[in-house]
PQR file with spaces between the fields and no chain letter, atoms N, CA, C, O and H, PARSE charges and radii, in Angstrom:
ATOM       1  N    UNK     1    -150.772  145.407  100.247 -0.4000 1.5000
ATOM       2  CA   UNK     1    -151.004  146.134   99.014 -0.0000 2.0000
ATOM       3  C    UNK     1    -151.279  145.175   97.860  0.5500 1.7000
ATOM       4  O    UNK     1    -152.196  145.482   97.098 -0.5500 1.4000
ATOM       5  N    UNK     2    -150.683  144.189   97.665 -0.4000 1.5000
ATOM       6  CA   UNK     2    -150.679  143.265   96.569 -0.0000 2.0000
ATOM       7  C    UNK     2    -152.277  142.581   96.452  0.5500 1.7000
ATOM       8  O    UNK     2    -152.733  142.125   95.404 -0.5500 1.4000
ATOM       9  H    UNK     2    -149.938  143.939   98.284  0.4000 1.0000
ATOM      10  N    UNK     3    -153.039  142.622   97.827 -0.4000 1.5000
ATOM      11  CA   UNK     3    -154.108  141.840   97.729 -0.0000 2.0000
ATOM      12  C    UNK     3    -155.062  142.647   96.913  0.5500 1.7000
ATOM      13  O    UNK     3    -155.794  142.147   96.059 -0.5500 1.4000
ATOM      14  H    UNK     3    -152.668  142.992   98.678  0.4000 1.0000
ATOM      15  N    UNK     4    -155.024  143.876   97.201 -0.4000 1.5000
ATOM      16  CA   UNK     4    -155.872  144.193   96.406 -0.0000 2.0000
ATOM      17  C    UNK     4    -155.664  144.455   94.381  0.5500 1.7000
ATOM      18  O    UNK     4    -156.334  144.892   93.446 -0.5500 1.4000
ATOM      19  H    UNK     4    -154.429  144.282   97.895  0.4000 1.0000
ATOM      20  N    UNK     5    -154.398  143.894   94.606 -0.4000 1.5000
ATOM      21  CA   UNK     5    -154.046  143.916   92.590 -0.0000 2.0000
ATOM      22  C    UNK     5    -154.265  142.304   92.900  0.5500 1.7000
ATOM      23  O    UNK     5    -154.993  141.987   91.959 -0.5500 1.4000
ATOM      24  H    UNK     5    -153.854  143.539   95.367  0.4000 1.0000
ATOM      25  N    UNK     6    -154.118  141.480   93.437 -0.4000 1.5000
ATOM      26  CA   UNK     6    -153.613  139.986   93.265 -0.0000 2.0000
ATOM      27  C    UNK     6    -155.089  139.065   92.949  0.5500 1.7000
ATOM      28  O    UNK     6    -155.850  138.448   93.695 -0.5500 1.4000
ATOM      29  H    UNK     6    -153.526  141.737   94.201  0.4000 1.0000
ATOM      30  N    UNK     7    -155.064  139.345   91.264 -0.4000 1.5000
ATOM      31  CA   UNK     7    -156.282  138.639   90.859 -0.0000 2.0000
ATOM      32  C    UNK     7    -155.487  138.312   89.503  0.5500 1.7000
ATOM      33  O    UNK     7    -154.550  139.025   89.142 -0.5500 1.4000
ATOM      34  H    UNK     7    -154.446  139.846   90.658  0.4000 1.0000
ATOM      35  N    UNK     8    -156.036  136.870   88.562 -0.4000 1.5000
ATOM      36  CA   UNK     8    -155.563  136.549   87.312 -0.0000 2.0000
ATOM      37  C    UNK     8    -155.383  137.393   86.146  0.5500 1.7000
ATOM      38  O    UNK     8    -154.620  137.128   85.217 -0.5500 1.4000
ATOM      39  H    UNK     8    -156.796  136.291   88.855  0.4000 1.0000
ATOM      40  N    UNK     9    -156.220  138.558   86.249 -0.4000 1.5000
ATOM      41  CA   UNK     9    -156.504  139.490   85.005 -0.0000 2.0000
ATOM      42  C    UNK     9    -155.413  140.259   85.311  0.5500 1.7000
ATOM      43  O    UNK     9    -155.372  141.076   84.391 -0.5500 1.4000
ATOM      44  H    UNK     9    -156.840  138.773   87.004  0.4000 1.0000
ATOM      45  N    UNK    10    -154.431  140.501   86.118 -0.4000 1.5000
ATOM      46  CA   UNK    10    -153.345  141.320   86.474 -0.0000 2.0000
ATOM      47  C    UNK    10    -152.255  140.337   86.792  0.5500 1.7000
ATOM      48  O    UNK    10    -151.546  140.447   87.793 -0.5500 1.4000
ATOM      49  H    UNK    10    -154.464  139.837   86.865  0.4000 1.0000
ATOM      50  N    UNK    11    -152.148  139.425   85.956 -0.4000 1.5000
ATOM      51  CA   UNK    11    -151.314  138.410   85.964 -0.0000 2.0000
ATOM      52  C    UNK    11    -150.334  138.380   85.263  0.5500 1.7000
ATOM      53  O    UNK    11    -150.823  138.806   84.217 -0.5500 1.4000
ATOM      54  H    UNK    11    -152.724  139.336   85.143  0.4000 1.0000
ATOM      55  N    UNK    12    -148.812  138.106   84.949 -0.4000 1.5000
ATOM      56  CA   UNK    12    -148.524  137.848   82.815 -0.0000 2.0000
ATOM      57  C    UNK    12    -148.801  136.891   82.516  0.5500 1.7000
ATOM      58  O    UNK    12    -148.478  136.609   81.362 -0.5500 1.4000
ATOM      59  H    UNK    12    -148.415  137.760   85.799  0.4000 1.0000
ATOM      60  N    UNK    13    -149.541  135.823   83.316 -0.4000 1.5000
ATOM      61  CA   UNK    13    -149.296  134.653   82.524 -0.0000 2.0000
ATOM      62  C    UNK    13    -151.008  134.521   82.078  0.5500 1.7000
ATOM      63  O    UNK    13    -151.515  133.449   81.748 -0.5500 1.4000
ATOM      64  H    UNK    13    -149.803  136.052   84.254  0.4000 1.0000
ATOM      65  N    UNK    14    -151.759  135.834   82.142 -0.4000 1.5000
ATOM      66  CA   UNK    14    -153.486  135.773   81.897 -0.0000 2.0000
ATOM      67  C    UNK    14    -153.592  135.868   80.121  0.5500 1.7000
ATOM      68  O    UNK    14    -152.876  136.532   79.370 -0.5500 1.4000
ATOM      69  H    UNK    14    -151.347  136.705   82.410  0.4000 1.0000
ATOM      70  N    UNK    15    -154.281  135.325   79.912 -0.4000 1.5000
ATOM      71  CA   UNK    15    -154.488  135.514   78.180 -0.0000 2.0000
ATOM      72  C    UNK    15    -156.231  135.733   78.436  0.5500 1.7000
ATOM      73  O    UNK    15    -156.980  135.312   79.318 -0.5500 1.4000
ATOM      74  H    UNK    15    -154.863  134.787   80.521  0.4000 1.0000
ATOM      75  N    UNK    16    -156.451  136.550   77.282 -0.4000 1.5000
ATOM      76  CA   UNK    16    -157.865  136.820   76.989 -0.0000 2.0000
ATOM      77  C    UNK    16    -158.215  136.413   75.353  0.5500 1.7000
ATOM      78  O    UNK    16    -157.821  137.228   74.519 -0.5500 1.4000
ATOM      79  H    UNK    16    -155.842  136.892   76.565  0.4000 1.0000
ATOM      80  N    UNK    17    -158.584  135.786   75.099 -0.4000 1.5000
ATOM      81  CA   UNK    17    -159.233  135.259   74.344 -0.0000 2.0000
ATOM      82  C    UNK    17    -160.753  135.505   73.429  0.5500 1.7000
ATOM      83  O    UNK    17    -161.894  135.237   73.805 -0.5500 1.4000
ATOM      84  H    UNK    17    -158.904  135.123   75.776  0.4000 1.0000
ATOM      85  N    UNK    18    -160.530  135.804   72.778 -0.4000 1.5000
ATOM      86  CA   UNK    18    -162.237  136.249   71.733 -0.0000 2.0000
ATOM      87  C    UNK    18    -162.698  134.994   70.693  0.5500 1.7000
ATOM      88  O    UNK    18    -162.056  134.698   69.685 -0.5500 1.4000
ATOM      89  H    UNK    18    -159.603  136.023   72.473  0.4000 1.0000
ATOM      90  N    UNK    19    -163.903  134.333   71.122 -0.4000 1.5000
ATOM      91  CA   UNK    19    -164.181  133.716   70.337 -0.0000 2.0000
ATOM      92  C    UNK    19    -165.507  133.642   69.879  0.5500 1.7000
ATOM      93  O    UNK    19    -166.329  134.250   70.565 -0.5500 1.4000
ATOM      94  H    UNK    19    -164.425  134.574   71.941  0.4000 1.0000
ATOM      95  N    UNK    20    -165.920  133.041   68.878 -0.4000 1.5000
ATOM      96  CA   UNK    20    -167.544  132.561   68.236 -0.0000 2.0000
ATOM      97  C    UNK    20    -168.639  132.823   69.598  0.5500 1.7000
ATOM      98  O    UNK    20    -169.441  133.755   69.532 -0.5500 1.4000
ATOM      99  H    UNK    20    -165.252  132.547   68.320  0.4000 1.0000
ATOM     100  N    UNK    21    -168.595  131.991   70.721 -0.4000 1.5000
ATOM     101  CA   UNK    21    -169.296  131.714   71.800 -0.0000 2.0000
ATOM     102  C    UNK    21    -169.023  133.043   73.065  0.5500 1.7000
ATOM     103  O    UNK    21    -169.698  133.214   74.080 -0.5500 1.4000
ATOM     104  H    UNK    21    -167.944  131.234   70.774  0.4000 1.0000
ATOM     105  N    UNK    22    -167.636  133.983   72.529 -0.4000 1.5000
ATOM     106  CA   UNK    22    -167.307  135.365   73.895 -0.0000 2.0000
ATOM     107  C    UNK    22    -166.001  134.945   74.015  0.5500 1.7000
ATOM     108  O    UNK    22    -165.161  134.367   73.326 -0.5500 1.4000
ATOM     109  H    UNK    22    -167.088  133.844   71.704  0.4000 1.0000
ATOM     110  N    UNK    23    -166.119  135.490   75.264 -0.4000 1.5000
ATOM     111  CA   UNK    23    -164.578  135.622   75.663 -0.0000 2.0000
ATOM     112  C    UNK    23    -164.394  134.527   76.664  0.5500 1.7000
ATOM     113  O    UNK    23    -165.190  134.132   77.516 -0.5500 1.4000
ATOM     114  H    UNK    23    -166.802  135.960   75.824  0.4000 1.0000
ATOM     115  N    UNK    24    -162.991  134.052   76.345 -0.4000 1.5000
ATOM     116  CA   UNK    24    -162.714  133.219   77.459 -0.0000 2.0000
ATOM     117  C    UNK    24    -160.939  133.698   77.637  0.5500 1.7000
ATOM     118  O    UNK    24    -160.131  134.406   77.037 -0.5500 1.4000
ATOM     119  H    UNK    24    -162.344  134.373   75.653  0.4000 1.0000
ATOM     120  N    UNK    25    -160.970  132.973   78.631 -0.4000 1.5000
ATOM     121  CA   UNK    25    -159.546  133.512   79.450 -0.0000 2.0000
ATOM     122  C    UNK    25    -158.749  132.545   80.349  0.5500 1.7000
ATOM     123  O    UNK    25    -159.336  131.947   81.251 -0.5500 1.4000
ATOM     124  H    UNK    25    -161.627  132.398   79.118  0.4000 1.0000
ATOM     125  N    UNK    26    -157.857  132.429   80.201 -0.4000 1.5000
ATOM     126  CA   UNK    26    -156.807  131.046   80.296 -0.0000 2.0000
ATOM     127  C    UNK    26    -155.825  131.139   81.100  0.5500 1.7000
ATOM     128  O    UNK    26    -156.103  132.131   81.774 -0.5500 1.4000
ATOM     129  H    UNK    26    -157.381  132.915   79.469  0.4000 1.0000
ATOM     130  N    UNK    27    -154.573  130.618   81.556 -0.4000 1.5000
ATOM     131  CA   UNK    27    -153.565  130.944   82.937 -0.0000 2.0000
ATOM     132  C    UNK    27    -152.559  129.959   81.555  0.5500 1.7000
ATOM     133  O    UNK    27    -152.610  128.769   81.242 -0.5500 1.4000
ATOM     134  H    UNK    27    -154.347  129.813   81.008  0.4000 1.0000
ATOM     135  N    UNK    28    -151.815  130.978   81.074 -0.4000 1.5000
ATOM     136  CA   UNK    28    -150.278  129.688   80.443 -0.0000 2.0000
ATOM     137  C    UNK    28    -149.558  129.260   80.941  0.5500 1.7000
ATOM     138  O    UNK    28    -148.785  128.451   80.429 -0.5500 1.4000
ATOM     139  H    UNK    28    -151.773  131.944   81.329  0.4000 1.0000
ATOM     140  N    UNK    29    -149.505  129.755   82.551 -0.4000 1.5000
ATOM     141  CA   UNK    29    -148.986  128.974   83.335 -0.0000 2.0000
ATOM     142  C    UNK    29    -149.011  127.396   83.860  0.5500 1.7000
ATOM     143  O    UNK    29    -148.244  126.440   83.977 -0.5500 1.4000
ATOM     144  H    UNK    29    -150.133  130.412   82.967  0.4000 1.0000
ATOM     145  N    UNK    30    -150.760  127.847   84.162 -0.4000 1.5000
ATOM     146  CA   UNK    30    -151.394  126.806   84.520 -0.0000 2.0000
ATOM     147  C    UNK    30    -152.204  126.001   83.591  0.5500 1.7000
ATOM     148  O    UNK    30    -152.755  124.965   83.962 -0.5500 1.4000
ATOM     149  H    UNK    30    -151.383  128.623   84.067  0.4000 1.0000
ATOM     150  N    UNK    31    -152.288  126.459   82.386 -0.4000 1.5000
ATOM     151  CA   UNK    31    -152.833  125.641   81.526 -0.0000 2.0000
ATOM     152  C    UNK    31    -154.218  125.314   81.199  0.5500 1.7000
ATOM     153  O    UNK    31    -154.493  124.553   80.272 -0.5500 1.4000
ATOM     154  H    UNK    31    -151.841  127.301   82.084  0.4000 1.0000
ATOM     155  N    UNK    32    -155.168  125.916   81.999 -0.4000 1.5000
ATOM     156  CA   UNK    32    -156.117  125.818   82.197 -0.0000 2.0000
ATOM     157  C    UNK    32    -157.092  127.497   81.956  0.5500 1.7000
ATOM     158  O    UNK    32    -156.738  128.630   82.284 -0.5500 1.4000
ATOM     159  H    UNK    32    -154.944  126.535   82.752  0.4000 1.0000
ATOM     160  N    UNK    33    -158.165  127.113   81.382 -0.4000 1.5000
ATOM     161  CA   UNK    33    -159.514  127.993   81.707 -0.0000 2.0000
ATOM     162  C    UNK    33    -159.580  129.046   83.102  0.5500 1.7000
ATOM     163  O    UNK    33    -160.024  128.344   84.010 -0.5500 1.4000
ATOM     164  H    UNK    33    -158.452  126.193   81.116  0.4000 1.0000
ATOM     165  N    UNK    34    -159.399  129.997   83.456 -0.4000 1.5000
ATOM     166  CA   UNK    34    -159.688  130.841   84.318 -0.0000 2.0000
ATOM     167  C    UNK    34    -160.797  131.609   84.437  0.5500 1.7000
ATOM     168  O    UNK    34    -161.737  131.372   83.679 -0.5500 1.4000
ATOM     169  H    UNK    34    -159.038  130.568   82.719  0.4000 1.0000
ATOM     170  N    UNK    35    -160.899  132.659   85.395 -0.4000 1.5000
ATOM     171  CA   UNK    35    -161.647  134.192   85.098 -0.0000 2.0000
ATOM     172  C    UNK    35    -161.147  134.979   85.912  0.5500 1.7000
ATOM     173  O    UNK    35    -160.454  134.544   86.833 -0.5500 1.4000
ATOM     174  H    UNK    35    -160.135  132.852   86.011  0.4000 1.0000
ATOM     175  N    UNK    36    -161.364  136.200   85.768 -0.4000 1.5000
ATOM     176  CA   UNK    36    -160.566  137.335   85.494 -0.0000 2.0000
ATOM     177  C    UNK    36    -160.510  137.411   87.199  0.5500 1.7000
ATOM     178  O    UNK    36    -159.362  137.662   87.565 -0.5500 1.4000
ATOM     179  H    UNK    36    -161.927  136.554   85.021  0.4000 1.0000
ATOM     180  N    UNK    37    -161.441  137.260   88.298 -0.4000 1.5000
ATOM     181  CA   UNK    37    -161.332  137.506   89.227 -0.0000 2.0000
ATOM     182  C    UNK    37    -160.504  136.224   90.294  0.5500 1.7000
ATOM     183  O    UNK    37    -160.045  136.361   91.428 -0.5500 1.4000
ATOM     184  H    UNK    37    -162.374  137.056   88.001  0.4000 1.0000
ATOM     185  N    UNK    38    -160.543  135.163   89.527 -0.4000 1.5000
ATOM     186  CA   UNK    38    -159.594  134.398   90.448 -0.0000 2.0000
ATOM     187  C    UNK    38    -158.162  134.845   90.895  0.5500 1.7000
ATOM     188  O    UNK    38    -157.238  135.479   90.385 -0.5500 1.4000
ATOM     189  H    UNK    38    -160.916  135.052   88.606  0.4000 1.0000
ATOM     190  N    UNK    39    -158.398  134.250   92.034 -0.4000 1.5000
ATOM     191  CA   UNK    39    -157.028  134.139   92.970 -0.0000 2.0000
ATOM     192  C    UNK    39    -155.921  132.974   92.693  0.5500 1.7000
ATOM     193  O    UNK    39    -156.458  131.908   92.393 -0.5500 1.4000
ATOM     194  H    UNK    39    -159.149  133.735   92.449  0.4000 1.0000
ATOM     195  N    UNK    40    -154.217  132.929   92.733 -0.4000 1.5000
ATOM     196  CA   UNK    40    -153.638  131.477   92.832 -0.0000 2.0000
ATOM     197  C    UNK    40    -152.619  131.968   93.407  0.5500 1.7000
ATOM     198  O    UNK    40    -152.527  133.196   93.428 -0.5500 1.4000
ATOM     199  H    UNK    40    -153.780  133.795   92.977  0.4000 1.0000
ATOM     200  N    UNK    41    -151.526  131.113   94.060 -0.4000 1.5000
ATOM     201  CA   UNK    41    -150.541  131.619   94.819 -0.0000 2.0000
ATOM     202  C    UNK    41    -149.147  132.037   93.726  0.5500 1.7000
ATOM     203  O    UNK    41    -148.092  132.515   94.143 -0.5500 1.4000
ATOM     204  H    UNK    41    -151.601  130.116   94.043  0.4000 1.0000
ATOM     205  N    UNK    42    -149.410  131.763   92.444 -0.4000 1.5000
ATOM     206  CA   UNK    42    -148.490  131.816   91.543 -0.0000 2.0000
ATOM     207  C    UNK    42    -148.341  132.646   91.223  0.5500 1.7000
ATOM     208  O    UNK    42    -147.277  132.794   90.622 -0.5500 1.4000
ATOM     209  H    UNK    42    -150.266  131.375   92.105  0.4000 1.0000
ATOM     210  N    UNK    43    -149.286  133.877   91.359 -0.4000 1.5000
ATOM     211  CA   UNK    43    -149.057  135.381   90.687 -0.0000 2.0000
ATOM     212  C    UNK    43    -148.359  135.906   90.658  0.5500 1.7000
ATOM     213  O    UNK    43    -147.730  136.301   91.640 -0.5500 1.4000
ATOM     214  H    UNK    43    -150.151  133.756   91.846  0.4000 1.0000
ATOM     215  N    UNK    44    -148.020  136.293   88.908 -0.4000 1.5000
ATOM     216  CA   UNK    44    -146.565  137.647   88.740 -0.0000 2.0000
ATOM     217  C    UNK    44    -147.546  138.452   88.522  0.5500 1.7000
ATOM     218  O    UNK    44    -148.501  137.905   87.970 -0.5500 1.4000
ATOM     219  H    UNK    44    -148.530  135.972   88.110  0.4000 1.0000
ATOM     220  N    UNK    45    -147.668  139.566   88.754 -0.4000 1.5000
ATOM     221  CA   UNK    45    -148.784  140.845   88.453 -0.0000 2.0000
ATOM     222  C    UNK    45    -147.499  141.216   86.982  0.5500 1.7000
ATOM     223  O    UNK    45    -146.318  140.991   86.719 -0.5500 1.4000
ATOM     224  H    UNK    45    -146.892  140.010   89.203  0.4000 1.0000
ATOM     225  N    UNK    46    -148.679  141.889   86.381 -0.4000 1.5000
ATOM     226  CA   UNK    46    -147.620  142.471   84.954 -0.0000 2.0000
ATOM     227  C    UNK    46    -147.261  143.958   85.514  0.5500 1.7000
ATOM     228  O    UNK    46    -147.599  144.640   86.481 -0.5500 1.4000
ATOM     229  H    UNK    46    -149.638  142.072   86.594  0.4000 1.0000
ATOM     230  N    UNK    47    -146.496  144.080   84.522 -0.4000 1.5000
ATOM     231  CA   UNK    47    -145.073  145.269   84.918 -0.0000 2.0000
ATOM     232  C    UNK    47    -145.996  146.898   85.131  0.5500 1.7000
ATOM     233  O    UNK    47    -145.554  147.895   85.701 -0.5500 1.4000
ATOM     234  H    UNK    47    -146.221  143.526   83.736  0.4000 1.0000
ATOM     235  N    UNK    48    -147.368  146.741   84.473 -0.4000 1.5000
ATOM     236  CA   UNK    48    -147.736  148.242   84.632 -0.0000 2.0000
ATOM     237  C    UNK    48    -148.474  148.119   86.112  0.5500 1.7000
ATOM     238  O    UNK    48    -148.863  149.167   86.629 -0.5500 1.4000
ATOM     239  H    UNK    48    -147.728  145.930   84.009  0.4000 1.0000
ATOM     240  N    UNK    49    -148.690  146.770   86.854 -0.4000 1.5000
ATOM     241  CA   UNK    49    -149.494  146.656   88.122 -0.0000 2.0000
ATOM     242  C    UNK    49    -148.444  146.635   89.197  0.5500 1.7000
ATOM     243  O    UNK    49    -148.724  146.812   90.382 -0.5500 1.4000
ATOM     244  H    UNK    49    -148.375  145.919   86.434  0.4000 1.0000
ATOM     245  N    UNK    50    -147.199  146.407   88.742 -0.4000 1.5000
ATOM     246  CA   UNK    50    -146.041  146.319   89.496 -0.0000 2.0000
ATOM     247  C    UNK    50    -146.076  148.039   89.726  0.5500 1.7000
ATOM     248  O    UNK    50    -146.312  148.457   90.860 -0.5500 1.4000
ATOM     249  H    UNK    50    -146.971  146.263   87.779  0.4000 1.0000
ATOM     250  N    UNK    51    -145.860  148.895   88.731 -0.4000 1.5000
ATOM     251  CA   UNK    51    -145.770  150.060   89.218 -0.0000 2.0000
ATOM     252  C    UNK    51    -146.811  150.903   89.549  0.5500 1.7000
ATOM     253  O    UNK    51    -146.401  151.997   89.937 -0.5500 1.4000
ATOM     254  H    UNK    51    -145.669  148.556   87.810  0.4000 1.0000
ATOM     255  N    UNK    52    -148.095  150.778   89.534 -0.4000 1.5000
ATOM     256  CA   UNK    52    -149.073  151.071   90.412 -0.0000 2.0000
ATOM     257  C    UNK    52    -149.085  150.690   91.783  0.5500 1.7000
ATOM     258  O    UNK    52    -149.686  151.498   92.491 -0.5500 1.4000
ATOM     259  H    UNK    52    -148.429  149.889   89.219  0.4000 1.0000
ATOM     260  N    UNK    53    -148.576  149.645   92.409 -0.4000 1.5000
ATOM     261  CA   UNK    53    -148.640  149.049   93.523 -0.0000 2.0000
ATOM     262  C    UNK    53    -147.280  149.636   93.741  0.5500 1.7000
ATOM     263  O    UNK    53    -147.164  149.718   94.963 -0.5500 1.4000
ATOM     264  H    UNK    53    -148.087  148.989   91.833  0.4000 1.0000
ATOM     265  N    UNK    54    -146.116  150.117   93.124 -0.4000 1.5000
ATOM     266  CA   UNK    54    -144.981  151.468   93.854 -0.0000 2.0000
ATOM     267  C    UNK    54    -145.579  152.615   93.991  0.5500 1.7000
ATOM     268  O    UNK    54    -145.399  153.373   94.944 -0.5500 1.4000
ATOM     269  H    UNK    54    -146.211  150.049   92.131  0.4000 1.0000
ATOM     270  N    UNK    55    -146.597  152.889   92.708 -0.4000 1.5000
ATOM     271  CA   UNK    55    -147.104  154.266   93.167 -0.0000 2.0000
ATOM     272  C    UNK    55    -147.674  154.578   94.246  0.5500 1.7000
ATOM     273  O    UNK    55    -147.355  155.457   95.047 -0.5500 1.4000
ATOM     274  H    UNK    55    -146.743  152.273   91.934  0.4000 1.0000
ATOM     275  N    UNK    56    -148.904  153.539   94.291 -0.4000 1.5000
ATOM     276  CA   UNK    56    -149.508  153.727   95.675 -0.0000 2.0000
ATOM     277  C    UNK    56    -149.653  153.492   96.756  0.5500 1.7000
ATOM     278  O    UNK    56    -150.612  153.312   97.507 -0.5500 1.4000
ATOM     279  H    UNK    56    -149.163  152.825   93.640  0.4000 1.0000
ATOM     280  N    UNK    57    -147.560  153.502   96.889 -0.4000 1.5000
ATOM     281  CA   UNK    57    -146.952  152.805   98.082 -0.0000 2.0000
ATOM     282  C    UNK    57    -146.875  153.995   99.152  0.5500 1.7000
ATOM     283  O    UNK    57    -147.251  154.098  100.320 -0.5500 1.4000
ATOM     284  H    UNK    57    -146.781  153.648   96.279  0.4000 1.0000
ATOM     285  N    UNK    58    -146.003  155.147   97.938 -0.4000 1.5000
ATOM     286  CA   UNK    58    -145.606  156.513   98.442 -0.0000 2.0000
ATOM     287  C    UNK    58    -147.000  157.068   99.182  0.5500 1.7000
ATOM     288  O    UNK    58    -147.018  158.180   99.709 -0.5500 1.4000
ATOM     289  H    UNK    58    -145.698  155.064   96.989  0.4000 1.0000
């Protein structure tokens, strides 16, 4: 079930960012530049993907 939520944009540690040049998007975990569809083994999914992935356990 998790694979299909287990991307950075459903992360807590994902930030989105608006700037002059668009959007960019970052890991505060990791410190680094991301995008929304990467994968890492570090993922906390945030609390509203946590309970989608109970919902659509039942």
């Amino acid at each position: 079930m998790a694979d299909r939520f287990h991307v950075c944009a459903s992360c807590v540690n994902f930030r989105a960012l608006r700037t002059e040049d668009g959007m960019k998007y970052f890991c505060d975990r990791l410190g680094y530049e991301t995008k929304t569809n990467y994968k890492f083994n570090c993922w906390e999914p945030k609390q509203q993907v946590k309970k989608l992935m109970e919902k659509r356990k039942r």
